[in-house]
C-alpha positions in Angstrom: 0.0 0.0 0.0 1.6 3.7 -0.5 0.2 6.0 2.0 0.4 9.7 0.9 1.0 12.2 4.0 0.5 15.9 3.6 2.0 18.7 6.1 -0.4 21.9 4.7 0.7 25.3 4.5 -0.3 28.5 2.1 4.0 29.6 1.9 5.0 25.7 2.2 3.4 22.4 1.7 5.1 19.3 2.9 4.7 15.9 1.0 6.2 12.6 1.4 4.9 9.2 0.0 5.7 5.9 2.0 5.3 2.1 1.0 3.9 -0.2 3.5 4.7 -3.9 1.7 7.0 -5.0 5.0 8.7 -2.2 6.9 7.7 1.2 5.7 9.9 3.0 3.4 9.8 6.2 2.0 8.8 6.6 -1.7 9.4 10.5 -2.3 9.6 13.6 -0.4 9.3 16.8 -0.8 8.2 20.5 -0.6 5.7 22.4 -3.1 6.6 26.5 -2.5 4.1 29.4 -3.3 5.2 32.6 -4.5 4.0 35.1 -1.7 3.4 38.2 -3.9 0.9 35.6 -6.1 -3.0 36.1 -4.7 -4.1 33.5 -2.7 -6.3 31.8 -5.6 -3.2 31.4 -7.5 -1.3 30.2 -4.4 -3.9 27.5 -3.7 -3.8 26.8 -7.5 -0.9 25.4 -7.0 -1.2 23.6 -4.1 -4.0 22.0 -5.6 -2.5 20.6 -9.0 1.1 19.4 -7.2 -0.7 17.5 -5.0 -3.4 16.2 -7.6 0.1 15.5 -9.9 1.3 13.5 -7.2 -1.6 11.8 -6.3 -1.8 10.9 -10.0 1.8 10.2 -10.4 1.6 7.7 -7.6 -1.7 6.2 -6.7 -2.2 6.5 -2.9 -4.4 4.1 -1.5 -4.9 6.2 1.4 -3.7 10.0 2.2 -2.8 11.4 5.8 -3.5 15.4 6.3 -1.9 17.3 9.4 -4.8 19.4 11.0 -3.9 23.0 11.7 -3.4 23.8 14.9 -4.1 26.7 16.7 -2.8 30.4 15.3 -1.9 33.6 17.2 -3.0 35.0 14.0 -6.6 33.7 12.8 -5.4 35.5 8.8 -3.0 32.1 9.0 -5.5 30.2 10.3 -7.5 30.6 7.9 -5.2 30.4 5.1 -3.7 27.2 6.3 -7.5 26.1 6.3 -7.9 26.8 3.3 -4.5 25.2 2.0 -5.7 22.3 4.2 -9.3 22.4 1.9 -7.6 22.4 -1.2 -5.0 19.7 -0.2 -8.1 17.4 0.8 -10.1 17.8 -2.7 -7.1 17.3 -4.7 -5.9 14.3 -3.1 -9.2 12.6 -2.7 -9.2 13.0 -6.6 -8.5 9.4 -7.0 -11.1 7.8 -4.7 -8.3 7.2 -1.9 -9.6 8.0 1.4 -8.3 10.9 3.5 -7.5 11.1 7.1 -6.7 13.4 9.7 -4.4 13.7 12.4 -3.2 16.3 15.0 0.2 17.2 15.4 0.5 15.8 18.6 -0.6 12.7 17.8 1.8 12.6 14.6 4.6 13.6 17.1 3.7 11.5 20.4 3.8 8.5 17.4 7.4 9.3 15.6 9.0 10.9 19.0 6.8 9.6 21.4 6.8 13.2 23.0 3.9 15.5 21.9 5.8 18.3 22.0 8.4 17.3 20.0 10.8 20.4 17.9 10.7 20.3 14.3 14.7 19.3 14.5 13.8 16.5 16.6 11.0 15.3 14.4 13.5 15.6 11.4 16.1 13.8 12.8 13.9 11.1 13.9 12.2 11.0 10.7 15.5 10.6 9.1 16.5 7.7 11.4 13.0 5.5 10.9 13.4 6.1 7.0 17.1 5.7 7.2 17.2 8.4 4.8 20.6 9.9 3.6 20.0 13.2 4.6 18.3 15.5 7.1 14.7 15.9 4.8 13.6 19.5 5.4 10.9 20.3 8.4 7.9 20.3 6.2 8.6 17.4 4.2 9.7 15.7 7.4 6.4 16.4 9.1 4.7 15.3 6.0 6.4 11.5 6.1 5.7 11.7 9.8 2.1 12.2 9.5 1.6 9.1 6.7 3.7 7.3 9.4 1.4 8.0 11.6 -1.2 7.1 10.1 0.3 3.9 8.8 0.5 3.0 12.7 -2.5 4.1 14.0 -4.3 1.9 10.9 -2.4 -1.1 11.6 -1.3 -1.2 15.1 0.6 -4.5 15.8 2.8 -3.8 13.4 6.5 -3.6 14.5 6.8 -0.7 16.9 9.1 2.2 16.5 11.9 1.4 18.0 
């Protein structure tokens, strides 16, 4: 199964694909960047078609979504929302069924400590995929979050260790 994990944001939106045959492995990771002077439309524009590209590209079976958590400032909020929206409608686009998790539940899962940094999160990221490099801190979150959701689906699995 390839489980699709999103980390949404209006500036930066975090992606990473995993493969679940044995022990989960990371497919592809990455970021998809907005321009900040573009309206918001435009922005969400291309949110939407990167992640429908990928979802195309790749097939998910199933796709994992980060909620938003709370903002100082509700304009982010709301942007991230919307981000969040678009991120939903795009990846659904395939019939693959979308889920949602909070980011302390992604982080209690990968760190198992709620309140984990984003460094921490990366590194520990990087040590479950035994990736060759330090992925950035959204696409980090991003395989974290279809991680999580690969655990919480199927939870005798092998424990992270």
């Amino acid at each position: 199964m390839i489980i699709l994990g999103v980390d949404p944001g209006t500036a930066s939106t975090g992606y990473g694909l995993i493969e679940t045959k044995a022990d989960p492995r990371a497919l592809e990771y990455g970021v998809i960047r907005t321009t900040p002077d573009k309206e918001p439309a435009e922005r969400l524009r291309r949110i939407y078609q990167s992640i429908k590209d990928i979802v195309q590209k790749h097939r998910p079976e199933e796709i994992a979504v980060e909620e938003i958590f709370f903002f100082r400032n509700s304009k982010t909020a709301i942007s991230v929302g919307q981000a969040q929206g678009v991120i939903m409608v795009a990846a659904s686009s395939n019939g693959a069924k979308v889920f949602c998790y909070a980011p302390l539940q992604v982080k209690q899962t990968i760190t198992g400590y709620g309140r984990a940094t984003k460094s921490q999160m990366q590194y520990r990221v990087r040590e479950l995929f035994q990736l060759p490099e330090l992925p950035s801190d959204d696409a980090a979150d991003a395989l974290a979050v279809a991680l999580c959701h690969y655990h919480s689906r199927w939870p005798l699995r092998k424990t992270l260790q």
